[in-house]
Gaussian input, Z-matrix of N, CA and C with variables (Angstrom, degrees):
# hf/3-21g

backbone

0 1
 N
 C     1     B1
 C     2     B2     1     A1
 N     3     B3     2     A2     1     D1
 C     4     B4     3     A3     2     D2
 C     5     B5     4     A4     3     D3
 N     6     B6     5     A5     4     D4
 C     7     B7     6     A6     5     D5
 C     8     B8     7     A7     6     D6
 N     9     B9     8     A8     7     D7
 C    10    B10     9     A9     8     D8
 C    11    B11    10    A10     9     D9
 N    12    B12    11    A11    10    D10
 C    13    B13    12    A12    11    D11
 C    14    B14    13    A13    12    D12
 N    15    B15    14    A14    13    D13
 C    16    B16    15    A15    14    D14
 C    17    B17    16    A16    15    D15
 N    18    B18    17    A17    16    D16
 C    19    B19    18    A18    17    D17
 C    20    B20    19    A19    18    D18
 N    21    B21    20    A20    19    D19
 C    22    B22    21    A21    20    D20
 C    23    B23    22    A22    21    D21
 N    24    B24    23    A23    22    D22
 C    25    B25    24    A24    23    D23
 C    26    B26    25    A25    24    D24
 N    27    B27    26    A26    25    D25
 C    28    B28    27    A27    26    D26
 C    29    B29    28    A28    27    D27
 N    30    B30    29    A29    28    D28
 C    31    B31    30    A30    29    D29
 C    32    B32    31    A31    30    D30
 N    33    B33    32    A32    31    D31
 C    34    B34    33    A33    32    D32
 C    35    B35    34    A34    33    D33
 N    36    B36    35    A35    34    D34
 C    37    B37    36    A36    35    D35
 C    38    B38    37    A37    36    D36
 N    39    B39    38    A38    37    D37
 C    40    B40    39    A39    38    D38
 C    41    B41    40    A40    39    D39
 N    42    B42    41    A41    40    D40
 C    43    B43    42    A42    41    D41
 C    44    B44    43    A43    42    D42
 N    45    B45    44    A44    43    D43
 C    46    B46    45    A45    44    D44
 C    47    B47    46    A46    45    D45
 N    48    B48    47    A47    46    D46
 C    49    B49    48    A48    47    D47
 C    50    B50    49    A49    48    D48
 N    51    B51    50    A50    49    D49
 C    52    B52    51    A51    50    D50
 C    53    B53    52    A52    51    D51
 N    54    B54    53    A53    52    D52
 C    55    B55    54    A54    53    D53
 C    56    B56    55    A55    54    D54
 N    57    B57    56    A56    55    D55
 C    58    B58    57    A57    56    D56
 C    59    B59    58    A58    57    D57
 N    60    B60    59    A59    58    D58
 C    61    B61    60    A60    59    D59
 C    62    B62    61    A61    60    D60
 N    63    B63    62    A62    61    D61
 C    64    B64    63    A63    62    D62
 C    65    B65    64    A64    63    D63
 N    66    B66    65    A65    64    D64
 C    67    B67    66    A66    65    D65
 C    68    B68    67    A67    66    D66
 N    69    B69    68    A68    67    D67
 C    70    B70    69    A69    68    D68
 C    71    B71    70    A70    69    D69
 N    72    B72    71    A71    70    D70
 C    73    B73    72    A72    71    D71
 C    74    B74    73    A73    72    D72
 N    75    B75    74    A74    73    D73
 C    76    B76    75    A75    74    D74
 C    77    B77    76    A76    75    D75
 N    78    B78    77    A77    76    D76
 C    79    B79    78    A78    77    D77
 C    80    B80    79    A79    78    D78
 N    81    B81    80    A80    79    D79
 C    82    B82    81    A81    80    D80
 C    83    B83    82    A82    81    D81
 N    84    B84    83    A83    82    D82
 C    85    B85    84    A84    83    D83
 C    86    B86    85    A85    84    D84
 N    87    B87    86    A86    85    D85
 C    88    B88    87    A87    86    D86
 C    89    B89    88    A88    87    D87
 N    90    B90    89    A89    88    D88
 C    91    B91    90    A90    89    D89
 C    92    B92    91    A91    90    D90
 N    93    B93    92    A92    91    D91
 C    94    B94    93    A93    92    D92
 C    95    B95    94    A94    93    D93
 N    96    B96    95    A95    94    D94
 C    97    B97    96    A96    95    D95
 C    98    B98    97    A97    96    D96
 N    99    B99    98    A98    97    D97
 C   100   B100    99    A99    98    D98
 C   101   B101   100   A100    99    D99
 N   102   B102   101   A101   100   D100
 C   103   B103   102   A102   101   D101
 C   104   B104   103   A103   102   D102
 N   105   B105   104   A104   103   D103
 C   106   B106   105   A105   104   D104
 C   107   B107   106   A106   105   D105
 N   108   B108   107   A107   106   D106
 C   109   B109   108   A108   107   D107
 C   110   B110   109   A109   108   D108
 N   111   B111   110   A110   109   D109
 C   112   B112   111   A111   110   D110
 C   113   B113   112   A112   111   D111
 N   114   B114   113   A113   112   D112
 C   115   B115   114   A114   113   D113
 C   116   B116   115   A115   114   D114
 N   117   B117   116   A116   115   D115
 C   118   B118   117   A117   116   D116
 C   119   B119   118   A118   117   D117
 N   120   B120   119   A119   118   D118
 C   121   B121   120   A120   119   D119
 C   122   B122   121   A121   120   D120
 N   123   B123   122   A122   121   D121
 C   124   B124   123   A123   122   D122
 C   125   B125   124   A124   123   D123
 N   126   B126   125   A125   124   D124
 C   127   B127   126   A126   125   D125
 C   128   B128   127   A127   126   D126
 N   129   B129   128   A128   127   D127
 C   130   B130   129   A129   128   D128
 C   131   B131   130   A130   129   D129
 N   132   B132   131   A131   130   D130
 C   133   B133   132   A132   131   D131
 C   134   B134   133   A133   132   D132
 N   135   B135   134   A134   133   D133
 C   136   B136   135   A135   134   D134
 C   137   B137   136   A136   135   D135
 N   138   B138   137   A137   136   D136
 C   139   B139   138   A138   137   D137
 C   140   B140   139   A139   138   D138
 N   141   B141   140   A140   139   D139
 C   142   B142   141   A141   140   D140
 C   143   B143   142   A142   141   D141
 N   144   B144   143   A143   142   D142
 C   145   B145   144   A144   143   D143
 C   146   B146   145   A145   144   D144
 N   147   B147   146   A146   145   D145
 C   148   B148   147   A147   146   D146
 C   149   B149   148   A148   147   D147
 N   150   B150   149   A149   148   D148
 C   151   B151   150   A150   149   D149
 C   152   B152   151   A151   150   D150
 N   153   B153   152   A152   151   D151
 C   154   B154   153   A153   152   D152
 C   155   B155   154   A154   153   D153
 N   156   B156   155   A155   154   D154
 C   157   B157   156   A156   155   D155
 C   158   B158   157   A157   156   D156
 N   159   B159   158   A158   157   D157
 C   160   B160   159   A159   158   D158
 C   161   B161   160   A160   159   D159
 N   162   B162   161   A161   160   D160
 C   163   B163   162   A162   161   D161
 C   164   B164   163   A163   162   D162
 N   165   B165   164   A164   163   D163
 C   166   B166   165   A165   164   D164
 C   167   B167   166   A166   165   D165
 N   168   B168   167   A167   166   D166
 C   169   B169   168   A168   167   D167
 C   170   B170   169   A169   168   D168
 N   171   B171   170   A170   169   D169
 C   172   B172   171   A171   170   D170
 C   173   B173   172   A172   171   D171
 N   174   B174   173   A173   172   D172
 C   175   B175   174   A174   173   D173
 C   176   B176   175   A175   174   D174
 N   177   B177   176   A176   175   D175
 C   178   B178   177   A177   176   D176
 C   179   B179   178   A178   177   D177
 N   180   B180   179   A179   178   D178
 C   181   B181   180   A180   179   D179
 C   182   B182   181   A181   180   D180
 N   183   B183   182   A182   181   D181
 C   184   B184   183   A183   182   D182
 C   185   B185   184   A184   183   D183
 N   186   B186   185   A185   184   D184
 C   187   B187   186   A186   185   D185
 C   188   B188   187   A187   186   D186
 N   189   B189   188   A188   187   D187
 C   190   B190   189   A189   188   D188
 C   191   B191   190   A190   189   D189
 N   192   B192   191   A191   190   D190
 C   193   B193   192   A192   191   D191
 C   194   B194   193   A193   192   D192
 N   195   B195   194   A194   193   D193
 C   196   B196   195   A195   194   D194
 C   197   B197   196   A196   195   D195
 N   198   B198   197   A197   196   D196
 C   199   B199   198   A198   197   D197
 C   200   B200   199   A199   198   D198
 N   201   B201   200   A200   199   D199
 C   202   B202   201   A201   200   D200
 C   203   B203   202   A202   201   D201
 N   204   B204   203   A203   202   D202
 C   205   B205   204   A204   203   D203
 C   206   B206   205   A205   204   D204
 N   207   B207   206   A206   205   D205
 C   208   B208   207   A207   206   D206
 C   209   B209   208   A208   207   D207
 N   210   B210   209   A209   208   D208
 C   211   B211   210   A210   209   D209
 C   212   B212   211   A211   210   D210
 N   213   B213   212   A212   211   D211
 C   214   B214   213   A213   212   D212
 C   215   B215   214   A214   213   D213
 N   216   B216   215   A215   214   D214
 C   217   B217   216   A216   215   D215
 C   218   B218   217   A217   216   D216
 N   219   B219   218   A218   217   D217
 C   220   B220   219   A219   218   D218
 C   221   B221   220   A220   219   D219
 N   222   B222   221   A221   220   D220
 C   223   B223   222   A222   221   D221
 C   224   B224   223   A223   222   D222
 N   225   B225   224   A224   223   D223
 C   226   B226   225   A225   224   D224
 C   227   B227   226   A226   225   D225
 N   228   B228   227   A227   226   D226
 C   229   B229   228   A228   227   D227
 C   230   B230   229   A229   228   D228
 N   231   B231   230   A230   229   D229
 C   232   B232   231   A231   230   D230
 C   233   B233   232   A232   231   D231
 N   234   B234   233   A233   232   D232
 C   235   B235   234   A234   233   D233
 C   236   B236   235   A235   234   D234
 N   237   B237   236   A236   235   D235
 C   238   B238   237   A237   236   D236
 C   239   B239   238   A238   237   D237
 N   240   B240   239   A239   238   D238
 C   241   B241   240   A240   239   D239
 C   242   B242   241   A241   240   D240
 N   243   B243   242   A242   241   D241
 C   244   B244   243   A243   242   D242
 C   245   B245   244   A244   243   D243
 N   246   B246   245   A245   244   D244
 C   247   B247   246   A246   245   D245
 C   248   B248   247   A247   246   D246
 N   249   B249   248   A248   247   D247
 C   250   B250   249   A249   248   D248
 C   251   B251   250   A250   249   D249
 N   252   B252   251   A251   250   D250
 C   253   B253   252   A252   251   D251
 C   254   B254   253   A253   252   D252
 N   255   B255   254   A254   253   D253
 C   256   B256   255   A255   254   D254
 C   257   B257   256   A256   255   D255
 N   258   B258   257   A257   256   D256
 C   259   B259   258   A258   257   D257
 C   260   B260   259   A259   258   D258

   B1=1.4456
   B2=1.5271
   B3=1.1469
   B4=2.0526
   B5=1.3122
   B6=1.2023
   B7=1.0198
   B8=1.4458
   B9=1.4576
   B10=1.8754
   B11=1.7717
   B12=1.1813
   B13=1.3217
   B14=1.4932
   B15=1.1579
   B16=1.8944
   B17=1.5428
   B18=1.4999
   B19=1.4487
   B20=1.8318
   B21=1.2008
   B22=1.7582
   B23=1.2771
   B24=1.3128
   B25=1.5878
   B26=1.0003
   B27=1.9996
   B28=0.9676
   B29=1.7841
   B30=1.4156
   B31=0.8373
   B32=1.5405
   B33=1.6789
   B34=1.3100
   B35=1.5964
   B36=1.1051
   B37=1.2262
   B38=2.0644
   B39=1.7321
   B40=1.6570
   B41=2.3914
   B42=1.2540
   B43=1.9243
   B44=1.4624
   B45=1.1699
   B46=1.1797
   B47=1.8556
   B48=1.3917
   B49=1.5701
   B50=1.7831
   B51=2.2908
   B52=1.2031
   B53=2.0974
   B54=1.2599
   B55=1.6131
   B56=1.5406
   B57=1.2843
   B58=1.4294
   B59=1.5527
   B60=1.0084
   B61=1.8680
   B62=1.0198
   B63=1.8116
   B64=0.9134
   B65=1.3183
   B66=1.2949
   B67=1.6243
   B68=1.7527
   B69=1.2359
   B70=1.5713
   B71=1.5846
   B72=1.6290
   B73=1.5120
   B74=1.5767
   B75=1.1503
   B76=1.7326
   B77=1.9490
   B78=0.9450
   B79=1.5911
   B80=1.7886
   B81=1.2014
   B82=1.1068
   B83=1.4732
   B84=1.4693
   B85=1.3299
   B86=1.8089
   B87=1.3437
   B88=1.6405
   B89=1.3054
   B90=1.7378
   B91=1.3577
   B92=1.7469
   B93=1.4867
   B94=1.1481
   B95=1.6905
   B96=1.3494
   B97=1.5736
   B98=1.1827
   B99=1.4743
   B100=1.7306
   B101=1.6282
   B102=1.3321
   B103=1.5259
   B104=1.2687
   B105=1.3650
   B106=1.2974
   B107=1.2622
   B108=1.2174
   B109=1.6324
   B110=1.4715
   B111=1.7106
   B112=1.8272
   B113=1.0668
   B114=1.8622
   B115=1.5284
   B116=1.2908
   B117=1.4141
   B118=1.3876
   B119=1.9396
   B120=1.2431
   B121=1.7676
   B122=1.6734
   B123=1.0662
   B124=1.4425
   B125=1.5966
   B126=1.4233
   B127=1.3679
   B128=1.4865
   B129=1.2240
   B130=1.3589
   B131=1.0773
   B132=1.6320
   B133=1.2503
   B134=1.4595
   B135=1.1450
   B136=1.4571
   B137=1.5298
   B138=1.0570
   B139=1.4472
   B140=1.7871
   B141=1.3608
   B142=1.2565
   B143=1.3817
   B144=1.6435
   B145=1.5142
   B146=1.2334
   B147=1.7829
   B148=1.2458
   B149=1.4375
   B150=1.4705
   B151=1.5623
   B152=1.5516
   B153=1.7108
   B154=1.3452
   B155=1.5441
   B156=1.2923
   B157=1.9450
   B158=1.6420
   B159=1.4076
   B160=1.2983
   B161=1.8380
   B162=0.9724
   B163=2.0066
   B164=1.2860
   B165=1.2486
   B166=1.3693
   B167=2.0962
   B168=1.9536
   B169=1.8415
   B170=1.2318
   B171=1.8247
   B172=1.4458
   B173=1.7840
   B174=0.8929
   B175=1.8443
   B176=1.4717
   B177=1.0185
   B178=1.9662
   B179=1.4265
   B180=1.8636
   B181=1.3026
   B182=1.6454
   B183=1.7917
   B184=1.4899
   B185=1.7259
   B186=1.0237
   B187=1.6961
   B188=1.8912
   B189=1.4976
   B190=1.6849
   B191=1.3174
   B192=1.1057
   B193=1.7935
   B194=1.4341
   B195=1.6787
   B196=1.2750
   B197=2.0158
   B198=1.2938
   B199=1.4044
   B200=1.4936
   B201=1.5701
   B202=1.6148
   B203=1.1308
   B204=1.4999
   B205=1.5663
   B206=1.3701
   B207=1.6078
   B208=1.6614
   B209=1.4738
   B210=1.4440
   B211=1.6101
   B212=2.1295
   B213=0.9607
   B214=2.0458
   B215=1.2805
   B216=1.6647
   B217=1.3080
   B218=1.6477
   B219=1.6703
   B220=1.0259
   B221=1.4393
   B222=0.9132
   B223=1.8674
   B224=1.3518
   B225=1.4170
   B226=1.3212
   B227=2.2214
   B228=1.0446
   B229=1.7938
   B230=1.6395
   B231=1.4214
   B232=1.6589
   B233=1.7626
   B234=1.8502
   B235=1.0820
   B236=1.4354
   B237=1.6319
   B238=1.6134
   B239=2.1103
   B240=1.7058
   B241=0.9619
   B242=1.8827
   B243=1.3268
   B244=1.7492
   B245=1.6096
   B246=1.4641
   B247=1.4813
   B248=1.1993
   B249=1.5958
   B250=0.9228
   B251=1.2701
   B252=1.5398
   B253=1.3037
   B254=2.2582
   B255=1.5388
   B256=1.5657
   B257=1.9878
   B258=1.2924
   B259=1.6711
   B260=1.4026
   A1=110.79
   A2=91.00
   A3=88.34
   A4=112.53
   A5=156.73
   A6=159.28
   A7=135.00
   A8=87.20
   A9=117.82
   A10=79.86
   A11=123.67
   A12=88.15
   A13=151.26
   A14=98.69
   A15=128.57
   A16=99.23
   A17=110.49
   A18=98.96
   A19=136.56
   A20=84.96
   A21=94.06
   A22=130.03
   A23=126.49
   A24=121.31
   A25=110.46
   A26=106.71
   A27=129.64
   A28=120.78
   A29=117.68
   A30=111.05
   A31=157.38
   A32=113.76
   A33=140.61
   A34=100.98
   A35=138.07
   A36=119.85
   A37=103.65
   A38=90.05
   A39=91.76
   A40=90.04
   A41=97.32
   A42=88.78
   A43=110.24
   A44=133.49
   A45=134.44
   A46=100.97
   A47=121.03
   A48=124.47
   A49=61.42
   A50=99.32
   A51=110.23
   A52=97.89
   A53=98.32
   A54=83.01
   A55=90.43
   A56=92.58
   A57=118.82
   A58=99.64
   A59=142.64
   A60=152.24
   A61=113.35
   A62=146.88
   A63=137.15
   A64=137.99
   A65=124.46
   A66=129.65
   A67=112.59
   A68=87.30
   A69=90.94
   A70=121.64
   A71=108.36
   A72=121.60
   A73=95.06
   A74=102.91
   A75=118.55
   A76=101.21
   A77=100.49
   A78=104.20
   A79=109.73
   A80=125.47
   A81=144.45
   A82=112.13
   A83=133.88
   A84=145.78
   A85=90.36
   A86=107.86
   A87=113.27
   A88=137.40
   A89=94.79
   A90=115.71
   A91=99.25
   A92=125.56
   A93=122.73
   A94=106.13
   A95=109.37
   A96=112.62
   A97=137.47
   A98=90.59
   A99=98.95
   A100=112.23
   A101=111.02
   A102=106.37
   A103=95.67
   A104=113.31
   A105=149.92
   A106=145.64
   A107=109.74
   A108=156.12
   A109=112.07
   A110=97.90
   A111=132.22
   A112=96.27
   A113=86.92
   A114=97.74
   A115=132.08
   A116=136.58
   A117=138.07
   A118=114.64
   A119=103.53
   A120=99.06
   A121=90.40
   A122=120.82
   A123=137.58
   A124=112.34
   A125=111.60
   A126=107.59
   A127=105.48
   A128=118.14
   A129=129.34
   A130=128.69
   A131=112.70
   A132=125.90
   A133=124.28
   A134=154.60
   A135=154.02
   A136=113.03
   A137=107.89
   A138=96.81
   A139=133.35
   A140=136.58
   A141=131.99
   A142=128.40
   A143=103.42
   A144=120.09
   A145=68.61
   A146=111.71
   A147=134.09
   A148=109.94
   A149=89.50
   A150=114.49
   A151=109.82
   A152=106.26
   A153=117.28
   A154=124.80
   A155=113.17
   A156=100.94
   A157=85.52
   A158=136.55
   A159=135.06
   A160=86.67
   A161=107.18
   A162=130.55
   A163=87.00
   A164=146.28
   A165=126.14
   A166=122.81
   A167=80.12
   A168=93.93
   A169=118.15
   A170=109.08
   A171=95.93
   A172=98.72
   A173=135.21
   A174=138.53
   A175=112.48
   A176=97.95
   A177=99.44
   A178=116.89
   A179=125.22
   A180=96.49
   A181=101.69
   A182=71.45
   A183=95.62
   A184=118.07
   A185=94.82
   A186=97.67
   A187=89.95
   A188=108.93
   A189=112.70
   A190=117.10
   A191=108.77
   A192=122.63
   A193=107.39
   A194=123.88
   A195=93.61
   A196=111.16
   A197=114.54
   A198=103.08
   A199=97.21
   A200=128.17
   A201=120.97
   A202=108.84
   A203=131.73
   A204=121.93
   A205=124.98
   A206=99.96
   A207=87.27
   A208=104.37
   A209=113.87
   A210=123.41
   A211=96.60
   A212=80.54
   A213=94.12
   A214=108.11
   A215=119.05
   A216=122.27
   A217=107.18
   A218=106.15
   A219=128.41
   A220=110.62
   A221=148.13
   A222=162.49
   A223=101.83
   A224=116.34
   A225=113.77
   A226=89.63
   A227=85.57
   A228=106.80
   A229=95.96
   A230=124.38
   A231=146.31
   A232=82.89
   A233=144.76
   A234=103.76
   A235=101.59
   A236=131.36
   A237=119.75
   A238=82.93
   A239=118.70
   A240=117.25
   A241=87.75
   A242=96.45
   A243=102.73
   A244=143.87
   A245=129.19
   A246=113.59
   A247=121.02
   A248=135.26
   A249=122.59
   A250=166.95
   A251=142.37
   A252=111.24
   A253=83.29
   A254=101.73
   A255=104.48
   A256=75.52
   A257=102.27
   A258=113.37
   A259=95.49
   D1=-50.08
   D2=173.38
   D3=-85.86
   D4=71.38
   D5=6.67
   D6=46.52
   D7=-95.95
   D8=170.17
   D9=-58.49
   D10=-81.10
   D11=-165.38
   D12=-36.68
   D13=-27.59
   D14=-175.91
   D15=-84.97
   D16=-55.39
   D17=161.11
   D18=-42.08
   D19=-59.07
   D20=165.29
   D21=-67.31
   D22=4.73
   D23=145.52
   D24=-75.09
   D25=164.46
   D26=158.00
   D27=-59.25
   D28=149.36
   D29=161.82
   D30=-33.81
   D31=-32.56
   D32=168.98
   D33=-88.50
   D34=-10.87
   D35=-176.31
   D36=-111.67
   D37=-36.37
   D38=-174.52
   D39=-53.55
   D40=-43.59
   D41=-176.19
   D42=-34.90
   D43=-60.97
   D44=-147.54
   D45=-114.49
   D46=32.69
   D47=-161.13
   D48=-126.36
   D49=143.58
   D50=154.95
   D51=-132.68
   D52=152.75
   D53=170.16
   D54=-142.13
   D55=155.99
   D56=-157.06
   D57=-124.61
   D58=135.85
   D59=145.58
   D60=-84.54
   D61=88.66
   D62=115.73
   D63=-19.85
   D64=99.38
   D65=172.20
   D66=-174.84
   D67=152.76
   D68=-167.16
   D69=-85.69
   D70=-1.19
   D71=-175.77
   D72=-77.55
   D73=-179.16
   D74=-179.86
   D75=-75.33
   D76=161.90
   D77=179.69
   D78=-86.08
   D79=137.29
   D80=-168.11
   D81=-61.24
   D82=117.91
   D83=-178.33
   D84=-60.01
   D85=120.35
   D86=-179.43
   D87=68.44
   D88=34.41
   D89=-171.85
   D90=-86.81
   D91=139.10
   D92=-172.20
   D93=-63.40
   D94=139.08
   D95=171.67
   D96=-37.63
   D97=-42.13
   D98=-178.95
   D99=-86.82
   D100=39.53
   D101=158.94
   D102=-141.15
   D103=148.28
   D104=-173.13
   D105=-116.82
   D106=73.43
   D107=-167.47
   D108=-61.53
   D109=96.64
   D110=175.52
   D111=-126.64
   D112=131.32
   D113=143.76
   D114=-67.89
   D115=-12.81
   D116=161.37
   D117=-109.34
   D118=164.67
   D119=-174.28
   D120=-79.26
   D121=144.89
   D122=139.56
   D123=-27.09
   D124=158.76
   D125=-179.46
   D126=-119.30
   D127=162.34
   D128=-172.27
   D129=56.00
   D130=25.39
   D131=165.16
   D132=-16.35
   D133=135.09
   D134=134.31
   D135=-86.11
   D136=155.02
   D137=173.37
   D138=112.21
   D139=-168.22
   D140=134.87
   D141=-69.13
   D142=165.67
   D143=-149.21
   D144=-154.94
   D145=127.23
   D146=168.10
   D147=-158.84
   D148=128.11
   D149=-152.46
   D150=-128.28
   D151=95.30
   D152=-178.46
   D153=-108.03
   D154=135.60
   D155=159.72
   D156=100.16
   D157=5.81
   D158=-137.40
   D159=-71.91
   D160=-74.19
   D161=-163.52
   D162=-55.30
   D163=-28.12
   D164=-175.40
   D165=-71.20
   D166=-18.44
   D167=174.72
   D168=-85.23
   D169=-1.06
   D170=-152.08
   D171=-99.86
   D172=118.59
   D173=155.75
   D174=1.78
   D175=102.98
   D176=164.27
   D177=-142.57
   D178=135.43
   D179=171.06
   D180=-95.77
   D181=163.26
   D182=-178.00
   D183=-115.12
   D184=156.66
   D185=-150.71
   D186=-115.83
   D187=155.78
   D188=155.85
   D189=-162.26
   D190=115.81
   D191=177.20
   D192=-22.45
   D193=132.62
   D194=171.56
   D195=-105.36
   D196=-129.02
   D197=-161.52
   D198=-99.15
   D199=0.12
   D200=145.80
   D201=-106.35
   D202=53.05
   D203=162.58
   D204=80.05
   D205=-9.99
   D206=-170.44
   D207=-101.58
   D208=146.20
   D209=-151.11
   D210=-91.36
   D211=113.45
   D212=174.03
   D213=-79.84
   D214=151.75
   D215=130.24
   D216=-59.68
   D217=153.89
   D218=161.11
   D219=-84.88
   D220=146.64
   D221=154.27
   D222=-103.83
   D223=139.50
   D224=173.20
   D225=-137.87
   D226=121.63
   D227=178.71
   D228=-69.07
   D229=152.60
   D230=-166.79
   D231=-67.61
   D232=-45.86
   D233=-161.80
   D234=-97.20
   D235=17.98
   D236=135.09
   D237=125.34
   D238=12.80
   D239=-173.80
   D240=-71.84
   D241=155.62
   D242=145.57
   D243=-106.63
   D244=138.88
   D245=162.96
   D246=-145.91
   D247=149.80
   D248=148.84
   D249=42.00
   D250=18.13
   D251=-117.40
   D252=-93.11
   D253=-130.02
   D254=-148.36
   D255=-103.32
   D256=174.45
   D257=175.56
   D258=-58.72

């Protein structure tokens, strides 16, 4: 998305436009150059603050019917297997 965004300016503004990726994962194999990948925001920002993918980081359990109807927690084990848990 920031990209296409950086792409889609004008010329005089893409000059003096910086974008930054805040996130704490590793930086993306073929992420365009001109963004600039911290784990913390920069300070003294000017500018926009655009904030994507947000609810997808945030903790929720998740539940799934099992094969008589009754709705489970999901468990997910440290190497990312899933099971079951109790009603």
């Amino acid at each position: 998305l920031a990209a296409g965004v950086l792409g889609a300016l004008p010329a005089e503004v893409a000059a003096r436009t910086r974008a930054y990726a805040v996130e704490i994962a590793g930086r993306p194999d073929g992420l365009d150059e001109r963004i600039e990948w911290r784990s913390e925001p920069p300070e003294g920002v000017t500018g926009l603050l655009f904030a994507n993918e947000w609810l997808d980081n945030v903790p929720v359990d998740v539940a799934e019917v099992d094969a008589a109807g009754v709705p489970r927690r999901v468990l997910v084990r440290r190497d990312g297997a899933e099971r079951l848990g109790e009603p």
